[in-house]
Backbone as ProteinMPNN parsed JSONL, in Angstrom:
{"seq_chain_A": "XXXXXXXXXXXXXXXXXXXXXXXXXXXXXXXXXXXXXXXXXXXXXXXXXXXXXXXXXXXXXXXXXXXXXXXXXXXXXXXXXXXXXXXXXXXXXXXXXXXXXXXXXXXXXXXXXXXXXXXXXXXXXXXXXXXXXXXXXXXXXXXXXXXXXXXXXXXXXXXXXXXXXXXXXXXXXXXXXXXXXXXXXXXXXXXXXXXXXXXXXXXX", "coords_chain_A": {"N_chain_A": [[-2.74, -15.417, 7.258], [-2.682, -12.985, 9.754], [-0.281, -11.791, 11.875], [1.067, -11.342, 15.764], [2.851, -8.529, 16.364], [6.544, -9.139, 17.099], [7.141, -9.564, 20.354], [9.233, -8.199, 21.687], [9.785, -6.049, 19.882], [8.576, -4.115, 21.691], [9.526, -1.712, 24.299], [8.025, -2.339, 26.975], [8.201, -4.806, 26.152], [5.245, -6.397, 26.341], [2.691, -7.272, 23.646], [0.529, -5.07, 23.351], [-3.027, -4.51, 23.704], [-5.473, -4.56, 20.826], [-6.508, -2.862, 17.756], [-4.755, -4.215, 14.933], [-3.307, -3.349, 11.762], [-2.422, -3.672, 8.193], [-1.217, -1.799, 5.385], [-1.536, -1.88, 2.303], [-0.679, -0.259, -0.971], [-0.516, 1.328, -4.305], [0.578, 4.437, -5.931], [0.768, 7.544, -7.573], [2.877, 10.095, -7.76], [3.32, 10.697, -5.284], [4.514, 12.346, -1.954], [7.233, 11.878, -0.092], [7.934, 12.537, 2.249], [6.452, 14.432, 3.465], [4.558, 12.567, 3.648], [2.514, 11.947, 1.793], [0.647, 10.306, -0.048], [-0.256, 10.363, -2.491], [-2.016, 10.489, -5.359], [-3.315, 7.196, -5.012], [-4.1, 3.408, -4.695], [-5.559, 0.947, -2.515], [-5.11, -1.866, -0.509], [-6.72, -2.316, 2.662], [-5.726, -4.634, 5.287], [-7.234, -5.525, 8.574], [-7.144, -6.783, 11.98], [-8.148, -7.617, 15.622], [-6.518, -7.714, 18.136], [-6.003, -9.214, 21.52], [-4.843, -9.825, 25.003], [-2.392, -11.09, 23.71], [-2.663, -12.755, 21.498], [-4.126, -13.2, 18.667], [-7.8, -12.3, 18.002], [-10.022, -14.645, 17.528], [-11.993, -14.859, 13.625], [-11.499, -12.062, 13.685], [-10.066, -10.833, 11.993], [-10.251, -8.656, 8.839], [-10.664, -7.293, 5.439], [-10.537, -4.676, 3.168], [-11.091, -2.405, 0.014], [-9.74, 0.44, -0.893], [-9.368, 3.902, -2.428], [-7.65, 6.985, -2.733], [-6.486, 10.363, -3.209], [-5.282, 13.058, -1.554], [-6.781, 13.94, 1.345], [-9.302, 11.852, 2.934], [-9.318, 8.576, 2.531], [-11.702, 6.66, 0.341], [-13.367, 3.948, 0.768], [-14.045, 1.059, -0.668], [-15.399, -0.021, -4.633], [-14.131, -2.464, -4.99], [-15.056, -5.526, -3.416], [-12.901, -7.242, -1.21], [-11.078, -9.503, 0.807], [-8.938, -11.149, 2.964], [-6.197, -12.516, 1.794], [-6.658, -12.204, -0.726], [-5.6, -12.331, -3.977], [-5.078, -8.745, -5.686], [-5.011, -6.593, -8.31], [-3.714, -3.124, -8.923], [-4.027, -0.414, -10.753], [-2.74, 2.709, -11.493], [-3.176, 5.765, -12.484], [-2.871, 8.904, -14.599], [-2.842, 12.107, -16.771], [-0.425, 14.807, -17.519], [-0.86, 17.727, -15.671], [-3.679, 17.895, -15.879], [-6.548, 17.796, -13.474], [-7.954, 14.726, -12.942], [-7.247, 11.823, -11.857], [-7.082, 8.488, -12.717], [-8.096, 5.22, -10.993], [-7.865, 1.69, -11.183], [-9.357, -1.427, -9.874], [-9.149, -4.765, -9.079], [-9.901, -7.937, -8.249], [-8.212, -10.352, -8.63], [-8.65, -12.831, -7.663], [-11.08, -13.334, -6.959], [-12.133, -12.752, -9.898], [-13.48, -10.291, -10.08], [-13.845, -6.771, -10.762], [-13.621, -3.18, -10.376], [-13.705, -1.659, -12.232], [-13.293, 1.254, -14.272], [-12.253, 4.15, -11.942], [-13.017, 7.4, -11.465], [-10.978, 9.72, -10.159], [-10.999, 13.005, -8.231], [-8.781, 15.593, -7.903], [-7.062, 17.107, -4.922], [-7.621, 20.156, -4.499], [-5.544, 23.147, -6.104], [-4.007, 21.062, -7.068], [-2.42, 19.419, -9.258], [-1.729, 16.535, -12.052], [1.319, 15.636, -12.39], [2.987, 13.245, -12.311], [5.863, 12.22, -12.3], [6.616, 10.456, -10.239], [6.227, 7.051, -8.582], [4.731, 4.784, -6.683], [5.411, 1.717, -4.881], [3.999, 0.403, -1.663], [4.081, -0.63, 1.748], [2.16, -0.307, 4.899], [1.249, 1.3, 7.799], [-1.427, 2.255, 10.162], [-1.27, 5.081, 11.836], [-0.845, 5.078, 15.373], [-0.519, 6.063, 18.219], [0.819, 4.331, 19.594], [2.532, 1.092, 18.355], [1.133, 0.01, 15.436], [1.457, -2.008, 12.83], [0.105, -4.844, 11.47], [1.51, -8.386, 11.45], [2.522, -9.746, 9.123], [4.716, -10.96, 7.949], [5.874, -11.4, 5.429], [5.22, -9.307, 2.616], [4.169, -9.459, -1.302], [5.016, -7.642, -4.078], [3.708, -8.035, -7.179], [4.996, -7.75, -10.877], [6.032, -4.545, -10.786], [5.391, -2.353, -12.517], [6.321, 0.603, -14.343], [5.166, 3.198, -16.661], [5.372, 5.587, -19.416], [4.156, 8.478, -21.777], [4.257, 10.478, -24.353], [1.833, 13.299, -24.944], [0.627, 12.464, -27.685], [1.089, 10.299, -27.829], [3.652, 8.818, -28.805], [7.283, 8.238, -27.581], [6.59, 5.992, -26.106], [7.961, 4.617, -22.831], [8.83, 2.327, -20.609], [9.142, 1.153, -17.122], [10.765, -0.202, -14.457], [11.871, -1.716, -11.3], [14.202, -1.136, -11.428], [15.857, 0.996, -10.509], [14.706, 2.198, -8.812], [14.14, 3.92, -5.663], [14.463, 2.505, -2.685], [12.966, 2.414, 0.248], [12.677, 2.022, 3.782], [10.404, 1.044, 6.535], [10.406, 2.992, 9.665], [9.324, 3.946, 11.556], [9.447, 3.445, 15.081], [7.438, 1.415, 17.673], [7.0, -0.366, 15.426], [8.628, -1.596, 12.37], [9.467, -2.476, 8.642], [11.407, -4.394, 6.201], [12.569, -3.152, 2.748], [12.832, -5.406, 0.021], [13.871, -5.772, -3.117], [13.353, -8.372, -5.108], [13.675, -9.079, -8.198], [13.495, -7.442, -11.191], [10.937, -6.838, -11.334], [9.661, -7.366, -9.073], [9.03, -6.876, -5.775], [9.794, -7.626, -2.051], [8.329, -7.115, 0.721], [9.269, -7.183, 3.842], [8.135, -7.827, 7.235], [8.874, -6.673, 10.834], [11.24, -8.409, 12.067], [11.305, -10.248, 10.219], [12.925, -10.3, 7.866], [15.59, -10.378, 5.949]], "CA_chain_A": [[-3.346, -14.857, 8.455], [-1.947, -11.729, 10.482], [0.362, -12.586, 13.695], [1.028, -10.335, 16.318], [4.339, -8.012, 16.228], [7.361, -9.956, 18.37], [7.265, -8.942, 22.061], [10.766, -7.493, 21.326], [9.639, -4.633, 19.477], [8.001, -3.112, 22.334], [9.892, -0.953, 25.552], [7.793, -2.794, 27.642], [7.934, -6.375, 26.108], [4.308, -7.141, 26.034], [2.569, -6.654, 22.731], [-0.225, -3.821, 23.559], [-4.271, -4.806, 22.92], [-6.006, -3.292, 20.286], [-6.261, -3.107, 16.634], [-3.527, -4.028, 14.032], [-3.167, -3.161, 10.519], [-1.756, -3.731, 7.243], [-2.335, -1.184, 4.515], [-0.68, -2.053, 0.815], [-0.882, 0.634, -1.65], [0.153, 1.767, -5.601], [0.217, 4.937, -5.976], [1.944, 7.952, -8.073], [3.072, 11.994, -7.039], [3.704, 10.713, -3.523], [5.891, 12.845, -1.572], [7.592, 10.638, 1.271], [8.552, 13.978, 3.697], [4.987, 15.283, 3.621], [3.587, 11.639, 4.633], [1.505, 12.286, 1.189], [0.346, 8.562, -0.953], [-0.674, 10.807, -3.41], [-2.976, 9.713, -5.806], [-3.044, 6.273, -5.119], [-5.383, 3.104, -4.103], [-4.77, -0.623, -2.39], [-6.125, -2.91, 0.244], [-6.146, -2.979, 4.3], [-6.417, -5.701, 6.383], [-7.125, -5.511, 10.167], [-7.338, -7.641, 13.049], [-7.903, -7.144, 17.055], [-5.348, -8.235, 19.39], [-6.22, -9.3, 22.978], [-4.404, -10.854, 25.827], [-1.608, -11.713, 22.692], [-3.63, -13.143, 21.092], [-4.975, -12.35, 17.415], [-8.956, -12.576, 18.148], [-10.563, -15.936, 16.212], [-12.643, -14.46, 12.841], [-11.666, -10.657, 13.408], [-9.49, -10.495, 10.754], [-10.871, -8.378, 7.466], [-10.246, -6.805, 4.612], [-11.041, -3.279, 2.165], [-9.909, -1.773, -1.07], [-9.799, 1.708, -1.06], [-8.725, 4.619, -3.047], [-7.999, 8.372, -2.33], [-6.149, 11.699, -3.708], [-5.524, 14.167, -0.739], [-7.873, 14.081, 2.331], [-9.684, 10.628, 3.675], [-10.22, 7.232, 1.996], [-12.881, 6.039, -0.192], [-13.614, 2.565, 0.739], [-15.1, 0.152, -2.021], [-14.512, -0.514, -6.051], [-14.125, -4.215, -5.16], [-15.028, -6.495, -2.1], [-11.424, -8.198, -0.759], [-10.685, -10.888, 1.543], [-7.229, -11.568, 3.749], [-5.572, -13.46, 0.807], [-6.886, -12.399, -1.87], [-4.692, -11.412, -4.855], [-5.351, -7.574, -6.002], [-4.028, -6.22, -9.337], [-3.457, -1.607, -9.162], [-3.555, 0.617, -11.752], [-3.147, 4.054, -11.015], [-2.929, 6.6, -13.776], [-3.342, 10.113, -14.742], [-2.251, 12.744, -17.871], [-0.233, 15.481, -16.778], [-1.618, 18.62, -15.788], [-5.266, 17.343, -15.379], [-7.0, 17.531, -12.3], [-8.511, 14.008, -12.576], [-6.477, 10.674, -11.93], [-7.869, 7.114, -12.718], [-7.29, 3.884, -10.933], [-8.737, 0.241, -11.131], [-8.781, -2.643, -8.816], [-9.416, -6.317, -10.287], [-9.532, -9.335, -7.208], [-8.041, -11.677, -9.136], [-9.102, -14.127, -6.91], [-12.727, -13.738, -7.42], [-12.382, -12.255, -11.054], [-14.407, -8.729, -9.784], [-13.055, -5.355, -10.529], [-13.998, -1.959, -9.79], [-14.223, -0.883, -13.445], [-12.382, 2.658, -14.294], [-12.628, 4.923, -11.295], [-12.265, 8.545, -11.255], [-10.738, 10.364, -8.496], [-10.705, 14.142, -8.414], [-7.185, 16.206, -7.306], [-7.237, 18.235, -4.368], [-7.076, 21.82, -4.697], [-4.563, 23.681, -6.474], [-2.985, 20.349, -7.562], [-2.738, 18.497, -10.392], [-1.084, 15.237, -12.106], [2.144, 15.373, -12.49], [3.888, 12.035, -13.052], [7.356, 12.205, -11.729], [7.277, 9.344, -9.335], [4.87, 5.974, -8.886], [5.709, 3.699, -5.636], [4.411, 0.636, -4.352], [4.084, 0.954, -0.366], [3.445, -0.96, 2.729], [2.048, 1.175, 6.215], [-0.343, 1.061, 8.829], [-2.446, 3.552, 10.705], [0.01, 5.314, 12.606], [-1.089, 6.48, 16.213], [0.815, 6.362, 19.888], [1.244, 2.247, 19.867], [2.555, 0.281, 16.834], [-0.219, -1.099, 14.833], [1.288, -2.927, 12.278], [-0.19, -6.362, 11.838], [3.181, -9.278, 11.165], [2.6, -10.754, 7.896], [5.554, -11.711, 7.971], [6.356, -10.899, 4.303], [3.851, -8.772, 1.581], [4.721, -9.433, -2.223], [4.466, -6.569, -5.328], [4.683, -8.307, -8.5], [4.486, -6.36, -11.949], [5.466, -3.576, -10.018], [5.633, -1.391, -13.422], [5.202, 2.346, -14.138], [5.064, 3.634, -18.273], [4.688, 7.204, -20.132], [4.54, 8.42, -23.172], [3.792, 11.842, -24.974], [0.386, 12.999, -25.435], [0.684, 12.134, -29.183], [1.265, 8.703, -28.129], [5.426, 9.086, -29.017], [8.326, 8.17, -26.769], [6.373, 5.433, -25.021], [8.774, 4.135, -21.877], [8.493, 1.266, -19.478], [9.618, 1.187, -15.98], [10.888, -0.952, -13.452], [12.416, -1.287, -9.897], [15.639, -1.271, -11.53], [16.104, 2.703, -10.487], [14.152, 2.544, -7.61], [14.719, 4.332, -4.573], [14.169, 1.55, -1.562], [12.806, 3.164, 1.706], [12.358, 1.025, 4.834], [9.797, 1.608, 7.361], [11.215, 2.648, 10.519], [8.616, 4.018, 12.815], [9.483, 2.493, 15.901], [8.603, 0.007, 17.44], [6.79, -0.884, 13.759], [9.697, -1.162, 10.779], [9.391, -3.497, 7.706], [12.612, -3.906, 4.963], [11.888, -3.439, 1.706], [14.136, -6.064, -1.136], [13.913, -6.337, -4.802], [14.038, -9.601, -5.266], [13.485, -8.816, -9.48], [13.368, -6.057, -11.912], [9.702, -6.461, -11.279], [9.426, -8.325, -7.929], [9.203, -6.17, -4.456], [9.298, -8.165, -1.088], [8.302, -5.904, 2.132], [9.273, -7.643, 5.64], [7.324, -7.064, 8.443], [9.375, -6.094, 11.566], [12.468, -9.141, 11.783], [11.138, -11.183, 9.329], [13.64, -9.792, 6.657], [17.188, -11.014, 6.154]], "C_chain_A": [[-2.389, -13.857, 9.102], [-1.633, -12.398, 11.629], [0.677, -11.239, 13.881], [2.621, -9.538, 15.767], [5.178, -8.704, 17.168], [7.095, -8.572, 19.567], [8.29, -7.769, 22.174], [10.655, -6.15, 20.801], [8.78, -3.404, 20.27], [8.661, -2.938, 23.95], [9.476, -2.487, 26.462], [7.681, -4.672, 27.519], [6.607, -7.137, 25.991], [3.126, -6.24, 24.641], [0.903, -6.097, 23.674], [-2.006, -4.666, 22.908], [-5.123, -4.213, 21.906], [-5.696, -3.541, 18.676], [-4.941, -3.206, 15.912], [-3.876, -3.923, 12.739], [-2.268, -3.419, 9.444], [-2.221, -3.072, 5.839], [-1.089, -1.377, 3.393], [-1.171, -1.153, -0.05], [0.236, 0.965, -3.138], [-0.107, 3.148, -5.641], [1.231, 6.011, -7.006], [1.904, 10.008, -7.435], [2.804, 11.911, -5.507], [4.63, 11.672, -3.043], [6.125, 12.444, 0.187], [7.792, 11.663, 2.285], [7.011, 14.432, 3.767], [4.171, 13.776, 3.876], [2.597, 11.667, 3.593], [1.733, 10.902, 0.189], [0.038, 9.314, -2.002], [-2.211, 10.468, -4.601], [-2.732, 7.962, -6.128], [-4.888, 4.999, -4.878], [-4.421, 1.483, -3.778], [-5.955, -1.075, -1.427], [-5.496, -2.557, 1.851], [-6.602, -4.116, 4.764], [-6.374, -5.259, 7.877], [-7.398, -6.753, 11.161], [-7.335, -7.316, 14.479], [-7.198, -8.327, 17.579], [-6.212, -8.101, 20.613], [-5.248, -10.303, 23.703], [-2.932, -11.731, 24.703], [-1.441, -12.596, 22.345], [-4.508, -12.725, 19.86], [-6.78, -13.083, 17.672], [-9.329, -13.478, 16.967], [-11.352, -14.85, 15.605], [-12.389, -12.835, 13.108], [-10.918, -10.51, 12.355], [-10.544, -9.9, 9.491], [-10.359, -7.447, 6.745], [-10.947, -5.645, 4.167], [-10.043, -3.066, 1.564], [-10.209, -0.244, -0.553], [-9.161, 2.616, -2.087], [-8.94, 6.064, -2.75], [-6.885, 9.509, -3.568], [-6.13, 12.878, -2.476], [-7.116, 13.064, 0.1], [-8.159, 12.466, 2.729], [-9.928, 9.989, 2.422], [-11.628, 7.527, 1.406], [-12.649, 4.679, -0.094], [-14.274, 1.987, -0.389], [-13.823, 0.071, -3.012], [-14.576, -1.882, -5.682], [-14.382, -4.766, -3.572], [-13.464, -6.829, -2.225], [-11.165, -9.036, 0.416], [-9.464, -10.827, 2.003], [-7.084, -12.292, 2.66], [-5.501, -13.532, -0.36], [-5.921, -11.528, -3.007], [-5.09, -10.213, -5.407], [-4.296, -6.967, -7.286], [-5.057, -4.517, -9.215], [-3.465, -1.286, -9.915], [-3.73, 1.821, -11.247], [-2.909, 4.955, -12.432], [-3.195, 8.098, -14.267], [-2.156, 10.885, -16.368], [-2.114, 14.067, -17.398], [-0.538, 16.769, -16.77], [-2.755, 18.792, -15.329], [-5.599, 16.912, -14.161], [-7.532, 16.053, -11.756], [-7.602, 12.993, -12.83], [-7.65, 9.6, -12.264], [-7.611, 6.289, -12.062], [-8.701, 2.695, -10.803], [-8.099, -0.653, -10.242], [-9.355, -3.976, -9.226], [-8.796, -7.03, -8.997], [-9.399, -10.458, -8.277], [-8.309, -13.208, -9.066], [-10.466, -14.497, -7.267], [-12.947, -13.277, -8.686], [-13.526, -10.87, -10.838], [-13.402, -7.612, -10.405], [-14.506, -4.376, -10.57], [-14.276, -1.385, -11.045], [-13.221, 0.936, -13.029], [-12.933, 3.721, -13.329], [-12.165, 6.487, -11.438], [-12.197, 9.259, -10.609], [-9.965, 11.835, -8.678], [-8.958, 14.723, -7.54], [-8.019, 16.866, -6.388], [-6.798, 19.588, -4.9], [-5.452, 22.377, -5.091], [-3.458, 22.259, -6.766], [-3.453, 19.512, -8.781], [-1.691, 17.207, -10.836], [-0.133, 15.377, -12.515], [3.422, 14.584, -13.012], [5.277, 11.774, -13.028], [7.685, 10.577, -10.663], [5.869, 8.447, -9.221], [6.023, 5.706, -7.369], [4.66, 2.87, -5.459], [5.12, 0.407, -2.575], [3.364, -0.391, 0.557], [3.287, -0.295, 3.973], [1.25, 0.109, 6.962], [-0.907, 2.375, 9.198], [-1.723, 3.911, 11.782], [-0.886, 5.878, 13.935], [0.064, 5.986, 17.374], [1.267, 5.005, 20.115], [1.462, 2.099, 18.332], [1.258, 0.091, 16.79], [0.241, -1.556, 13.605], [1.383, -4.413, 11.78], [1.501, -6.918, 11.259], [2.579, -10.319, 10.291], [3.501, -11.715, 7.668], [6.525, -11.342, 6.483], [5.098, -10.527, 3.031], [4.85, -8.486, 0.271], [3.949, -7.88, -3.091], [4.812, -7.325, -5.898], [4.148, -7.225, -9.754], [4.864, -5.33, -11.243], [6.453, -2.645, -11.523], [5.449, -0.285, -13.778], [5.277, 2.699, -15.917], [4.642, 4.904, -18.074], [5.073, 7.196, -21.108], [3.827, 10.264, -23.225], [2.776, 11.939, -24.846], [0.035, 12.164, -27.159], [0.708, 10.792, -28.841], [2.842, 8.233, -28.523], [6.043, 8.458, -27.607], [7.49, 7.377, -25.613], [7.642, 4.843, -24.013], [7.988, 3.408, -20.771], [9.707, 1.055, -18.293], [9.9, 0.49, -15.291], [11.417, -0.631, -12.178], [13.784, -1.26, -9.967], [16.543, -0.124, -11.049], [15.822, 3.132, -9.264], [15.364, 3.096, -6.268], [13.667, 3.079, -3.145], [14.397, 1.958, -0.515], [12.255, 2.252, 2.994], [11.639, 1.83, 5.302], [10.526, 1.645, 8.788], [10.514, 3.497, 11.706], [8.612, 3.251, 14.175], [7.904, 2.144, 16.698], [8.2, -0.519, 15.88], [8.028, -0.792, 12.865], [9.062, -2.651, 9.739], [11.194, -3.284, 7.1], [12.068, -4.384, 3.885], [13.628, -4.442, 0.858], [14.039, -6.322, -2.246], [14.574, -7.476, -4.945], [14.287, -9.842, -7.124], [13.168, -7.794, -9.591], [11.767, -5.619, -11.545], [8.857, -6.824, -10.073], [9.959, -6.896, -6.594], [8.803, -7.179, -3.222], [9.591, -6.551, 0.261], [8.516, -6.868, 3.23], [8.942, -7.035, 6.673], [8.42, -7.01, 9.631], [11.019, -7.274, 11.413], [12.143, -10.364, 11.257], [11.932, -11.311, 7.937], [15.063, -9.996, 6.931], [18.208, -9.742, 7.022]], "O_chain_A": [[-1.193, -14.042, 8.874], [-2.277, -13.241, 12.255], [0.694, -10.303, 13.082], [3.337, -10.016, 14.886], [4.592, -8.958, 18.22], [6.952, -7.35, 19.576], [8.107, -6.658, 22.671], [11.345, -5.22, 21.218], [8.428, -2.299, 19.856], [8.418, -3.808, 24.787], [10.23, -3.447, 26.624], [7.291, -5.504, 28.338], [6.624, -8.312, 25.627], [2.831, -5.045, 24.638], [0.352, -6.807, 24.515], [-2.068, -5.269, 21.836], [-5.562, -3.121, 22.267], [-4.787, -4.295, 18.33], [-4.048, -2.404, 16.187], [-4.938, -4.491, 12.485], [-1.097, -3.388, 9.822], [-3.195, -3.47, 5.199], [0.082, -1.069, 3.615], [-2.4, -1.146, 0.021], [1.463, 0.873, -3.087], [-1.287, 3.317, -5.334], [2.343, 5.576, -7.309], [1.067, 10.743, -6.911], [2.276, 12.727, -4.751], [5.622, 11.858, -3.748], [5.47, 12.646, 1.209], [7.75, 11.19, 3.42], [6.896, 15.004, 4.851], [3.043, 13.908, 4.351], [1.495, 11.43, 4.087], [2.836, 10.557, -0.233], [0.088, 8.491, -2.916], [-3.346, 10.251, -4.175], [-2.168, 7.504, -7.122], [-6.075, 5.325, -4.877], [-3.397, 1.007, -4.27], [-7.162, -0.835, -1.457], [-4.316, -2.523, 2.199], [-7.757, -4.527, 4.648], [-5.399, -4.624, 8.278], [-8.013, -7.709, 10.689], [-6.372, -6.596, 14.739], [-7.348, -9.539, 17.424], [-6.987, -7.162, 20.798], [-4.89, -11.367, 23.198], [-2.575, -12.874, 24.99], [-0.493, -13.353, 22.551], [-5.49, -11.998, 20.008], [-6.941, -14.293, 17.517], [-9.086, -13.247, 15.782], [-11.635, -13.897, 16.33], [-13.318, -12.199, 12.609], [-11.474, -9.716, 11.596], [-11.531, -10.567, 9.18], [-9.565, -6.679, 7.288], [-12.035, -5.468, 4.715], [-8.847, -3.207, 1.818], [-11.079, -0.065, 0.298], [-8.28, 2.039, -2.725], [-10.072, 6.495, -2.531], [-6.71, 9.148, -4.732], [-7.088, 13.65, -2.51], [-7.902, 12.179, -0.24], [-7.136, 11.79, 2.835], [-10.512, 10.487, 1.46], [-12.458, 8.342, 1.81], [-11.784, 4.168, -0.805], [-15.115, 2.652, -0.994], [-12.596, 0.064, -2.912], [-15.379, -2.481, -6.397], [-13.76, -4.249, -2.644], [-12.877, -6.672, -3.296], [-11.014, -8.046, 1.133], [-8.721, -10.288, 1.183], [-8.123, -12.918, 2.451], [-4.841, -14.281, -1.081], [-5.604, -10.344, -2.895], [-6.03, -10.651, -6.071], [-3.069, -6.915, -7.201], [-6.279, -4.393, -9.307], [-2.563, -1.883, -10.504], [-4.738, 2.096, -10.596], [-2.343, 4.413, -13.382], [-4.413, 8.21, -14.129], [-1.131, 10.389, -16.835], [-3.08, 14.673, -16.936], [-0.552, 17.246, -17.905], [-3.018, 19.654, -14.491], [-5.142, 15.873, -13.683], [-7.633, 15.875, -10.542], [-7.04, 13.04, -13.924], [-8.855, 9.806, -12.114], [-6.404, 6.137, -12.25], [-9.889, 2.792, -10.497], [-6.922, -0.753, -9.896], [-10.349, -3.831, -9.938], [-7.625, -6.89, -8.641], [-10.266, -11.243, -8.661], [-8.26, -14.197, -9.797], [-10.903, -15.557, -7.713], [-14.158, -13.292, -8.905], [-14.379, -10.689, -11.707], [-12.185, -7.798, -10.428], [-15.71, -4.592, -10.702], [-15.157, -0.526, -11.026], [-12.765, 1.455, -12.01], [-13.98, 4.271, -13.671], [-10.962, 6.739, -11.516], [-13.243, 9.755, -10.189], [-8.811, 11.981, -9.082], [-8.294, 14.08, -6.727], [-9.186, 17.201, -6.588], [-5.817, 19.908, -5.571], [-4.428, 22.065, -4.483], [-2.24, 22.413, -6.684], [-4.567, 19.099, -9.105], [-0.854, 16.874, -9.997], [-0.373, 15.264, -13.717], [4.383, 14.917, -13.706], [5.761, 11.021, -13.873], [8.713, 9.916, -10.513], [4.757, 8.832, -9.581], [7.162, 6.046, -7.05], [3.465, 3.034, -5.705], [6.313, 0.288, -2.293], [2.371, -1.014, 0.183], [4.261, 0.385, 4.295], [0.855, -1.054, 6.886], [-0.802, 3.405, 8.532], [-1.526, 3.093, 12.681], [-1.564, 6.895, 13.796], [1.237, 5.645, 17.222], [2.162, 4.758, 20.924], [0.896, 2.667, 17.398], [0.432, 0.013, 17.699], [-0.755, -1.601, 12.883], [2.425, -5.062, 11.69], [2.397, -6.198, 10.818], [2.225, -11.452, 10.618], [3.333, -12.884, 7.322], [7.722, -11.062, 6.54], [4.261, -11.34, 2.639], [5.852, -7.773, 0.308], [2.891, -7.291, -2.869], [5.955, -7.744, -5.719], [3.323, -6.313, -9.71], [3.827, -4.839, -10.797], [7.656, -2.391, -11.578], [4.294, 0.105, -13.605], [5.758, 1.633, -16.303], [3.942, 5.383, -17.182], [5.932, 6.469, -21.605], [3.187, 10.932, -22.412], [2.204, 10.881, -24.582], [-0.869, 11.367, -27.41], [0.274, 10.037, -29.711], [3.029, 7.018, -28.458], [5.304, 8.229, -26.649], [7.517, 7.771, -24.448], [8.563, 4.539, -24.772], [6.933, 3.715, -20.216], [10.898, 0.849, -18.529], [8.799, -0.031, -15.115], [11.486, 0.55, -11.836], [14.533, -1.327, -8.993], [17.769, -0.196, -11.137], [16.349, 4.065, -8.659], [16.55, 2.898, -6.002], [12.456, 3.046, -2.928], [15.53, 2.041, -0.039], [11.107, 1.835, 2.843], [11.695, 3.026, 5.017], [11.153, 0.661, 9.18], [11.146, 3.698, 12.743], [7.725, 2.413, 14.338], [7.026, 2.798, 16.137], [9.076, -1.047, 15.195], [8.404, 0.365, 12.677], [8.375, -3.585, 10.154], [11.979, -2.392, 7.421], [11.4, -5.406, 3.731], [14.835, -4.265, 1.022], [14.166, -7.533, -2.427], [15.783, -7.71, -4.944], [15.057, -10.752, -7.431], [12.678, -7.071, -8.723], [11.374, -4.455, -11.469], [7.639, -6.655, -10.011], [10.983, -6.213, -6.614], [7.649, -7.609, -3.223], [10.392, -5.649, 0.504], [7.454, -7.45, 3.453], [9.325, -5.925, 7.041], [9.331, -7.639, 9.092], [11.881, -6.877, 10.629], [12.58, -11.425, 11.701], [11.697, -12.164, 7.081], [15.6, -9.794, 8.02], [19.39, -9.97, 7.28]]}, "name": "protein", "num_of_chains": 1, "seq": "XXXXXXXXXXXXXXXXXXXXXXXXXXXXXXXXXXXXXXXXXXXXXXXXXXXXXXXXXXXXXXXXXXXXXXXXXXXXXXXXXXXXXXXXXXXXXXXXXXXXXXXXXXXXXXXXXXXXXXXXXXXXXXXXXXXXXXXXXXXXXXXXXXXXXXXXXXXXXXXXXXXXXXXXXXXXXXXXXXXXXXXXXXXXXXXXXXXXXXXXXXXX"}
């Protein structure tokens, strides 16, 4: 279940009413200075805050997936809890990426989606990340999980021919905290293939 953010992380000490968020995302040809997920796709959850106070039954969930510009909601129903397995994927050059979403929980997926490039861009393949956010506006909003796992968090390429396949891990990674005040998380590789995110001082 989502808890509020501590009191502590806000000037004024009392947490603020109003929606919170938690948005998890895979994605690859992000670029972290331009604020761009690239072609990616994951899950939000939300919940309303009142009186601090997470509102009984508001809590809910969506997958989504985008490329440039706004969300596409759908591909799979999701639930607060439910486990979600990413693929994102594309061949470089080509305007069109793929990704799938599979609730492990309820055995559903989304089946192979395909999600056009914006303009004047194409796929690339230089960088993959696995991300936690929220919906950024003039107040924190993101919800206090407390701690959000990646496992598998693997990336692969290979030639077109099919040659010089390679497999990836977080062994290389570059590890970027969130630090939007008052919102931050820390990110920790706990394994080659294991990512924990901490929500504001829930992290060692």
């Amino acid at each position: 279940m989502a808890g509020i953010p501590p009191a502590s992380a806000y000037t004024t000490g009392v947490v603020p009413d109003g929606v919170l968020a938690s948005i998890q995302w895979v994605g690859m040809d992000g670029q972290v200075a331009a604020k761009d997920p690239g072609l990616s796709a994951g899950t939000i959850s939300l919940c309303l805050v009142q009186g601090g106070n997470v509102v009984p039954d508001s809590q809910y969930a969506q997958a989504w997936y985008q490329w440039g510009g706004d969300e596409t909601y759908g591909g799979i129903d999701v639930s607060p809890g439910d486990l979600v397995t990413i693929t994102v994927c594309g061949t470089a050059g080509n305007k069109e990426g793929l990704v799938t979403l599979l609730n492990a929980t309820e055995n559903t997926t989304s089946g192979a989606i395909i999600v056009s490039a914006p303009t004047n861009v194409v796929v690339v393949g230089d960088n993959v990340a696995w991300s936690l956010g929220f919906v950024s506006t003039d107040s924190a909003s993101l919800a206090n999980y407390g701690a959000t796992f990646f496992y598998d968090c693997l990336a692969a390429s290979r030639n077109p021919d099919g040659s010089n396949i390679q497999e990836h891990n977080l062994t290389s990674a570059d590890i970027l905290n969130l630090v939007n005040p008052p919102a931050k998380s820390t990110a920790v590789q706990l394994a080659p293939e294991v990512l924990m995110l901490y929500a504001y001082n829930n992290g060692p």
